[in-house]
TIRO-2110 file (N, C-alpha, C; in Angstrom, 1 decimal):
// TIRO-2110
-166.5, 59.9, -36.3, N, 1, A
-165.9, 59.0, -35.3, CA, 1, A
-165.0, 59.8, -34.4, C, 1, A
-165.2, 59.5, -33.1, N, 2, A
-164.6, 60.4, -32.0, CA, 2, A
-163.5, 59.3, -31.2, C, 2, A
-162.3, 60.0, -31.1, N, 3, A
-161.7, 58.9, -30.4, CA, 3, A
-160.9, 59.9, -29.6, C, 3, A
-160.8, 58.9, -28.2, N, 4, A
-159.9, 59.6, -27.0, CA, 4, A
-158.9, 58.9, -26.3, C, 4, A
-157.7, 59.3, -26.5, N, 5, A
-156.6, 58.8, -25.7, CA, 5, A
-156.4, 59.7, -24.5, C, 5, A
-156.4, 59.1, -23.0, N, 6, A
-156.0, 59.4, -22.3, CA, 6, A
-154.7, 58.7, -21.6, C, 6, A
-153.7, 59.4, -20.8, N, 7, A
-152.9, 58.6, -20.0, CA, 7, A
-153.4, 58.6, -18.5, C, 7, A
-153.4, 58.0, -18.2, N, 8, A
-153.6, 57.4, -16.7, CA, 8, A
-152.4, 57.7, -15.9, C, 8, A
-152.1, 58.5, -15.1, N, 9, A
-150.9, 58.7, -14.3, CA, 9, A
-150.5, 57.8, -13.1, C, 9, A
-151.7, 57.6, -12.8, N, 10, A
-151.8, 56.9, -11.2, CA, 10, A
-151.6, 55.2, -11.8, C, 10, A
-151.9, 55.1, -12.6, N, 11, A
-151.4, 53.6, -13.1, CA, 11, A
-150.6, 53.4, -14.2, C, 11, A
-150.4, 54.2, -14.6, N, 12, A
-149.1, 54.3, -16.3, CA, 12, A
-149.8, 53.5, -17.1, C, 12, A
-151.3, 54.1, -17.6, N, 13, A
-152.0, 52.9, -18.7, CA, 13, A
-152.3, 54.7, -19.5, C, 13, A
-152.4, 53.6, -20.9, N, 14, A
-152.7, 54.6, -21.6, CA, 14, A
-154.2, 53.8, -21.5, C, 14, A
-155.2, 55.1, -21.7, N, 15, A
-156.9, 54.4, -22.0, CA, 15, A
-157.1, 55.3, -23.7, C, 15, A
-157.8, 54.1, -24.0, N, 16, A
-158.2, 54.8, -25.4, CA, 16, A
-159.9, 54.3, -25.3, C, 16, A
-160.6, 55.3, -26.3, N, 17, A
-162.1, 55.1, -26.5, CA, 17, A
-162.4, 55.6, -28.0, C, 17, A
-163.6, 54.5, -28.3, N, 18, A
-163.8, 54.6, -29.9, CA, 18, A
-163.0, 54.6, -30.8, C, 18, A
-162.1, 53.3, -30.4, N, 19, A
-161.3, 52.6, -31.3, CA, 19, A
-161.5, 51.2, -31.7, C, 19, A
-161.5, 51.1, -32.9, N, 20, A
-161.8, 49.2, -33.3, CA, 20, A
-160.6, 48.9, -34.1, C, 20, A
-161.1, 47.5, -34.7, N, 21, A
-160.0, 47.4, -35.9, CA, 21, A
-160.1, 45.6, -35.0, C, 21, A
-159.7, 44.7, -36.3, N, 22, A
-159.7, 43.5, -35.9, CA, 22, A
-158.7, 43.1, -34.7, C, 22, A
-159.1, 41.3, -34.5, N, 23, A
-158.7, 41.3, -33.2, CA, 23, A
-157.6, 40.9, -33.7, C, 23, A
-156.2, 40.8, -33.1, N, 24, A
-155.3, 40.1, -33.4, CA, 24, A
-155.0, 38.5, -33.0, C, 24, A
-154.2, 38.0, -33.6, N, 25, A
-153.7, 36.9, -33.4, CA, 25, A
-154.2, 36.3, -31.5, C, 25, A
-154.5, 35.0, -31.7, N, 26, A
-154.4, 34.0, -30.1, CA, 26, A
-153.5, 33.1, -30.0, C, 26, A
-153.1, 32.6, -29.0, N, 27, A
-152.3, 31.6, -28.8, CA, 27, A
-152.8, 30.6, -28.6, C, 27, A
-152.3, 29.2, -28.4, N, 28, A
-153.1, 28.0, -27.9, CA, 28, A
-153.7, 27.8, -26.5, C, 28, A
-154.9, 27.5, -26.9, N, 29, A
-155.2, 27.2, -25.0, CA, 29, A
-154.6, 26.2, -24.6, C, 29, A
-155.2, 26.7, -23.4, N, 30, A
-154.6, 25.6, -22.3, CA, 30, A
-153.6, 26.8, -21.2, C, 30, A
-153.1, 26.3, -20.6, N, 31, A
-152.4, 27.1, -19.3, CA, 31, A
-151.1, 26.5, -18.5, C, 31, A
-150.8, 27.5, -17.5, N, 32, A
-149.3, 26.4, -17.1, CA, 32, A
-150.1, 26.2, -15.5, C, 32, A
-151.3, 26.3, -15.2, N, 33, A
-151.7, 25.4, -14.2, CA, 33, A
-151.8, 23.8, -13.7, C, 33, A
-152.1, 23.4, -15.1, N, 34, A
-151.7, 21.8, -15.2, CA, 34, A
-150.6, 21.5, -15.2, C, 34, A
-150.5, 20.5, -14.3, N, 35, A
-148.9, 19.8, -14.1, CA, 35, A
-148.1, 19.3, -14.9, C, 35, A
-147.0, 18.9, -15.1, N, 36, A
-147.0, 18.4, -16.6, CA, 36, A
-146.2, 16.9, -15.4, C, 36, A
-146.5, 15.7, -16.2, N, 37, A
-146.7, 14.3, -16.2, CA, 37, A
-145.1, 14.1, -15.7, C, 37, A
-144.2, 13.5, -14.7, N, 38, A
-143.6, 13.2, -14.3, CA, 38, A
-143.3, 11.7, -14.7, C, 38, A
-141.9, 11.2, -15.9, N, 39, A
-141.8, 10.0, -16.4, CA, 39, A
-140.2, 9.5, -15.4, C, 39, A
-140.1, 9.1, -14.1, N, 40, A
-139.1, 8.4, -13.3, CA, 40, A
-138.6, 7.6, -14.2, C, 40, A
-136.9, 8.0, -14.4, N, 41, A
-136.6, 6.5, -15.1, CA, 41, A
-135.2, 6.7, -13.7, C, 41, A
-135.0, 5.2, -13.7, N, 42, A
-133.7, 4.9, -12.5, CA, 42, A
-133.2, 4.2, -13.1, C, 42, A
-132.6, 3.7, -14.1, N, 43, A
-131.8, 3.1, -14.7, CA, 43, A
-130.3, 3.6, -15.6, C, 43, A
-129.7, 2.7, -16.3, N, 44, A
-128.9, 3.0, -17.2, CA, 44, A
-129.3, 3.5, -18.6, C, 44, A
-130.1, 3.0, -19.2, N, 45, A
-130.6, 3.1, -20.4, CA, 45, A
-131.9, 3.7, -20.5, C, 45, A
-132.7, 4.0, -21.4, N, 46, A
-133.8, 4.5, -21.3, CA, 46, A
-134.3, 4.6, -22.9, C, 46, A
-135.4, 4.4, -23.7, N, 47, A
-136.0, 4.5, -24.8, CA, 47, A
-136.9, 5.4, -24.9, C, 47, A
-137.1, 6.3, -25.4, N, 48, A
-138.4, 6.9, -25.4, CA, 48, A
-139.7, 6.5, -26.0, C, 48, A
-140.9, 6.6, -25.9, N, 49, A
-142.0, 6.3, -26.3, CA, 49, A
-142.8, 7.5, -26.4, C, 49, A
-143.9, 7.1, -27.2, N, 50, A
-144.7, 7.8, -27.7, CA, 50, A
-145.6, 8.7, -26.3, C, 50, A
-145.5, 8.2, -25.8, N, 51, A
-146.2, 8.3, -24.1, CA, 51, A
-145.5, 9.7, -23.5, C, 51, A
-144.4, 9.8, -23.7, N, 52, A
-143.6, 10.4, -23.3, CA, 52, A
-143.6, 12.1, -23.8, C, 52, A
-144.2, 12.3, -24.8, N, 53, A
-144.7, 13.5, -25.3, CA, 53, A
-145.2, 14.6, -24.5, C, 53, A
-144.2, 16.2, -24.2, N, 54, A
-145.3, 16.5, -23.4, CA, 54, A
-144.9, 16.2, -22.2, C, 54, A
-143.7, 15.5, -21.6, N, 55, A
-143.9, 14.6, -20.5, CA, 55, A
-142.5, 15.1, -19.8, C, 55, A
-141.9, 15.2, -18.7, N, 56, A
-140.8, 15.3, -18.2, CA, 56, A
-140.3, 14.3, -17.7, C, 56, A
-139.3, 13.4, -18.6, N, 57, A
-138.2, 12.6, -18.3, CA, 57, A
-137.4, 12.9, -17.3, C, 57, A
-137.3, 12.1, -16.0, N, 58, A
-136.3, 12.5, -15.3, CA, 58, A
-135.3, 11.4, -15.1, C, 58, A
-133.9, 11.3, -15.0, N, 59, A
-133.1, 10.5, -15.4, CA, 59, A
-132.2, 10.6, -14.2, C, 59, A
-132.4, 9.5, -13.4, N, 60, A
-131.5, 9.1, -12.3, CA, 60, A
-130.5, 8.3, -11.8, C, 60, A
-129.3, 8.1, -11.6, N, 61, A
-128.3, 7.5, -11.8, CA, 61, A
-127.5, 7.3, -11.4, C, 61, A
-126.0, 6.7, -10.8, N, 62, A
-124.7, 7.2, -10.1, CA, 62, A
-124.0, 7.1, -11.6, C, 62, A
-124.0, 6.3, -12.2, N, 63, A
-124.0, 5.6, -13.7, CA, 63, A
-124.1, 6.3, -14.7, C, 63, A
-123.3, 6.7, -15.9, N, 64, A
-123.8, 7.5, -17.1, CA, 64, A
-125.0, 6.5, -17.6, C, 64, A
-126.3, 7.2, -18.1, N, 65, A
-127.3, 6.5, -18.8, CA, 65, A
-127.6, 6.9, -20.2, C, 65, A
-127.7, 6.2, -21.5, N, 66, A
-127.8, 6.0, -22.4, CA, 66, A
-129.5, 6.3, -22.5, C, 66, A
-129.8, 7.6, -23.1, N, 67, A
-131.2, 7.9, -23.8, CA, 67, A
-131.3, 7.8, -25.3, C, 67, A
-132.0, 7.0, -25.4, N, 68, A
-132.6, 6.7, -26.9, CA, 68, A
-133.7, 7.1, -27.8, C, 68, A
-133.5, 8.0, -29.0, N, 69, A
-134.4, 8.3, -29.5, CA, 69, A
-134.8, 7.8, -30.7, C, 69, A
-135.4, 6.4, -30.8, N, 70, A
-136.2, 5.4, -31.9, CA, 70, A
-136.9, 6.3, -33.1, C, 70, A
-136.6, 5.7, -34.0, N, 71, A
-137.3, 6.1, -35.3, CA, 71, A
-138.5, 5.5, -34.9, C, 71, A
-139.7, 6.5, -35.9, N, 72, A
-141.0, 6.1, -35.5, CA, 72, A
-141.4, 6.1, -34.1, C, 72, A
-141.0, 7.4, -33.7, N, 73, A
-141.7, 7.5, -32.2, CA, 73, A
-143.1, 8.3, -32.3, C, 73, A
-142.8, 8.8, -33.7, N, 74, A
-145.0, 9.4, -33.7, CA, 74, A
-144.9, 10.9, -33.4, C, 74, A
-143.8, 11.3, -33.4, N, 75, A
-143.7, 13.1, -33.0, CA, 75, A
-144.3, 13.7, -34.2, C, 75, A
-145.0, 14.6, -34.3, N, 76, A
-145.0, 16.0, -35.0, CA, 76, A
-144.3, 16.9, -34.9, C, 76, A
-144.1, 18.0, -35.4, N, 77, A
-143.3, 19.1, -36.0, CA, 77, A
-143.9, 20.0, -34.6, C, 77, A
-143.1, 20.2, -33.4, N, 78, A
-142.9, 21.5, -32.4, CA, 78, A
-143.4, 20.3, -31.2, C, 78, A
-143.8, 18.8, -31.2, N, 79, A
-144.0, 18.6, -30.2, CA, 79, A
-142.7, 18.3, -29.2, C, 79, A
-142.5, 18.2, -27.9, N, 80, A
-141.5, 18.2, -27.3, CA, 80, A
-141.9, 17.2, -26.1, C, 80, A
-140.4, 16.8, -25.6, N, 81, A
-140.4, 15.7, -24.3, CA, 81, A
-138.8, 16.5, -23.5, C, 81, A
-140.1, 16.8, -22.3, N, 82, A
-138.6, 17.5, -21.5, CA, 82, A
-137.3, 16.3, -21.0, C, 82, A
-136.4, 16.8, -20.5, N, 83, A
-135.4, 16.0, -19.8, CA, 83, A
-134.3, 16.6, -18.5, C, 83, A
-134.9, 16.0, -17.4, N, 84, A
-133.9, 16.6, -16.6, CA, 84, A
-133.4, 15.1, -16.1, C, 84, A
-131.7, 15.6, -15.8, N, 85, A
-130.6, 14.5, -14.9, CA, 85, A
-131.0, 14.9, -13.6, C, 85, A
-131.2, 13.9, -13.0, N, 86, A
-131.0, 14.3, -11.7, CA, 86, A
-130.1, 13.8, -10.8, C, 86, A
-129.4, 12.6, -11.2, N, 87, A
-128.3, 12.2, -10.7, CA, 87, A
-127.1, 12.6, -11.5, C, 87, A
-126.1, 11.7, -10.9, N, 88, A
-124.6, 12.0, -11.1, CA, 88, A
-124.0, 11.4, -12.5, C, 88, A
-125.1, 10.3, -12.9, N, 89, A
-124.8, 9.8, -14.1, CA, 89, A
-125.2, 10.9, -15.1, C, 89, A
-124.1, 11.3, -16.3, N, 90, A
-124.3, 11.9, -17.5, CA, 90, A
-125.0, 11.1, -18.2, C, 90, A
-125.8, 11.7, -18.6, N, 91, A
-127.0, 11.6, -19.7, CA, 91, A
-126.8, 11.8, -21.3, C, 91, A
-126.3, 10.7, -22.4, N, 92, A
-126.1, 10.9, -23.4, CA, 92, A
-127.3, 10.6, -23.9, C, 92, A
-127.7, 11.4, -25.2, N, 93, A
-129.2, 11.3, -26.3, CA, 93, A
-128.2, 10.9, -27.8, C, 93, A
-129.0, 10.3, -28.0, N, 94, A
-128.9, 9.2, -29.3, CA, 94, A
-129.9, 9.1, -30.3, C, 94, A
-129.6, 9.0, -31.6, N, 95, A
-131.0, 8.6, -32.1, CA, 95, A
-130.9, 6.8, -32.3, C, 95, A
-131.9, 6.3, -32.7, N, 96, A
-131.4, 4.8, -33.2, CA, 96, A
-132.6, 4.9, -34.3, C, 96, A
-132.2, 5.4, -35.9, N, 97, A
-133.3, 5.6, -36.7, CA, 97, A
-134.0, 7.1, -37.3, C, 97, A
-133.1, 7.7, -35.7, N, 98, A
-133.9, 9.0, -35.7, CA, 98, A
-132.6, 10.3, -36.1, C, 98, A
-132.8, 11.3, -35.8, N, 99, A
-131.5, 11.9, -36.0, CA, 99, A
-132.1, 13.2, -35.0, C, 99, A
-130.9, 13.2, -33.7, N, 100, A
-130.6, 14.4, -33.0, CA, 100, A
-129.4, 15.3, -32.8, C, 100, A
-130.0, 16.4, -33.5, N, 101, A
-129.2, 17.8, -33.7, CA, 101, A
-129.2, 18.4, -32.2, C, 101, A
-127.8, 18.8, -31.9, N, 102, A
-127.6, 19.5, -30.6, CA, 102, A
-125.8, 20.2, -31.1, C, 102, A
-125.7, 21.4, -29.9, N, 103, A
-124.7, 21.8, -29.8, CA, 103, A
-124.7, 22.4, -28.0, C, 103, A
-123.3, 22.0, -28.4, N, 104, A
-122.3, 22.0, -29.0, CA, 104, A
-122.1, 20.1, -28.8, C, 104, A
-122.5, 19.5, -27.6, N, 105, A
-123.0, 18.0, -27.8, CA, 105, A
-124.4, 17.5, -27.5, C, 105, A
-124.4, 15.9, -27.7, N, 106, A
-125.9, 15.6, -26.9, CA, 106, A
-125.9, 15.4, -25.9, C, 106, A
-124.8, 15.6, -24.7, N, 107, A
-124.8, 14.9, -23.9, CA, 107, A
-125.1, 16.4, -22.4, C, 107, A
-126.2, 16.2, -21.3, N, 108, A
-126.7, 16.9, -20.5, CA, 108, A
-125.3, 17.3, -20.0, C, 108, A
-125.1, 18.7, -19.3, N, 109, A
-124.1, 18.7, -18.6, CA, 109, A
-123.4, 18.4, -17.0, C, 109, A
-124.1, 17.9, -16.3, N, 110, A
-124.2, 18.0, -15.0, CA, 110, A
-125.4, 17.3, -14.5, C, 110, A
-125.2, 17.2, -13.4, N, 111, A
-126.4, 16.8, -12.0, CA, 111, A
-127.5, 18.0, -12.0, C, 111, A
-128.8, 17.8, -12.0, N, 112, A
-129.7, 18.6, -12.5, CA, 112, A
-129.4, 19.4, -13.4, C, 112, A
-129.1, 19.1, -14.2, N, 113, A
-129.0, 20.1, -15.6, CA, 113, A
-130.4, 19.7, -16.8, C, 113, A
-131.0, 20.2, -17.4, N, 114, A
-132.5, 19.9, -17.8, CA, 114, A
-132.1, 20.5, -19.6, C, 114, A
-133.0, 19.7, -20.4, N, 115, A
-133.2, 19.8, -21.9, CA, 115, A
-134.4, 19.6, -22.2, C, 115, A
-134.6, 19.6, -23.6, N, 116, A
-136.1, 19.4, -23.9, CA, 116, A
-135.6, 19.1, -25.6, C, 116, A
-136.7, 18.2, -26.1, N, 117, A
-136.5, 17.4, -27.2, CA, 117, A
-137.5, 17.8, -28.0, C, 117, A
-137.1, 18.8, -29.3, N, 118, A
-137.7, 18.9, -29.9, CA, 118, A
-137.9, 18.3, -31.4, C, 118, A
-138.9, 17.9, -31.8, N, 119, A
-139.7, 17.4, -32.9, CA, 119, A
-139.2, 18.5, -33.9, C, 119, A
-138.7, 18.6, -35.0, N, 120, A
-138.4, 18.7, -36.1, CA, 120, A
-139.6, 18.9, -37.7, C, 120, A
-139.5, 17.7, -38.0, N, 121, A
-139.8, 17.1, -38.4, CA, 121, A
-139.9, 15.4, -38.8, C, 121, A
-140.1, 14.4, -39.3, N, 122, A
-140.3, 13.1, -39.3, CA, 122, A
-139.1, 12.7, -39.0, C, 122, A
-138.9, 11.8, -37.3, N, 123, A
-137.6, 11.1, -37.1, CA, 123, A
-136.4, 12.1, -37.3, C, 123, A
-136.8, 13.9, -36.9, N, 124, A
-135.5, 14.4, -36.3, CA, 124, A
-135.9, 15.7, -35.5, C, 124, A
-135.1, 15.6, -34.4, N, 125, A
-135.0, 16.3, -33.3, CA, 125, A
-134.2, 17.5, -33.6, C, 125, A
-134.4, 18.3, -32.4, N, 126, A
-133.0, 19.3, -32.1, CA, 126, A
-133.4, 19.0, -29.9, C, 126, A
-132.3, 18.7, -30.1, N, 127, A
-131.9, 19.2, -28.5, CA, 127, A
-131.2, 20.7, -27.9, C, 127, A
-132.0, 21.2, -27.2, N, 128, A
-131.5, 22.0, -26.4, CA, 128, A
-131.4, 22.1, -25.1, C, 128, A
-131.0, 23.0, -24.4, N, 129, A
-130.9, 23.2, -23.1, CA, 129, A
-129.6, 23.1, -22.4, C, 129, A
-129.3, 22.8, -21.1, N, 130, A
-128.1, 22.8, -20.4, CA, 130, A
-127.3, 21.8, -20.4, C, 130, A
-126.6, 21.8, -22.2, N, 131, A
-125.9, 20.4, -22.2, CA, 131, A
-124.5, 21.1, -22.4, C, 131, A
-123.2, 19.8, -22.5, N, 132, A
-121.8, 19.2, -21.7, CA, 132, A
-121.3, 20.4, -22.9, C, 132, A
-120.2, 20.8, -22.9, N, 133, A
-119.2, 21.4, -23.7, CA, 133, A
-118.4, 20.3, -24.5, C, 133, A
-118.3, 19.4, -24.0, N, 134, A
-117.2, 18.0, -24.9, CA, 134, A
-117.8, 16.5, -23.9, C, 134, A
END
């Protein structure tokens, strides 16, 4: 078996030849060409739904609005529902059934400030992203 490494100067690649060896690990298909689903809410309150998976909540307001996350909303383990504020109303996450882990709170911290809701396990989240200090 003959094998050749060369470096490539003019491009900074190394080339190799008559080398094998299994392939490694793939990721999931799919791509970030597709848009991801736009969920308008303009209210005070808001519930999530199963619908919502996958989905970017946007939460608009002058008004603090109250997000709710229902037991038995159907999540799996790594699925997620984004969240961006877009108004002036603060955005508090709640569970009712469910239980959401965040730090340092649940609550978004500002006018466009954006989170994402992650699935756990059965009826519990972790929130992250650009949320309030107190």
């Amino acid at each position: 078996m003959s094998v050749s490494i060369t470096l490539d100067l003019a491009t900074d690649r190394i080339i190799t030849s008559g080398v094998s060896g299994p392939a490694g690990p793939t990721g999931a298909t799919g791509d970030w060409s597709t848009a991801q689903t736009i969920n308008a809410q303009t209210g005070t309150t808001y519930t999530l739904v199963a619908g919502d998976v996958g989905e970017l909540v946007t939460l608009t307001n002058a008004a603090a609005i109250a997000l709710t996350v229902p037991a038995g909303l159907g999540l799996t383990s790594g699925q997620r529902i984004d969240l961006a504020q877009l108004g002036a109303g603060q955005v508090t996450v709640s569970g009712s059934g469910a239980t959401v882990n965040s730090t340092p709170t649940a609550k978004l911290r500002t006018q466009y400030s954006a989170a994402t809701l992650i699935c756990t396990a059965t009826n519990v989240y972790l929130l992250v992203g650009d949320l309030a200090a107190s």
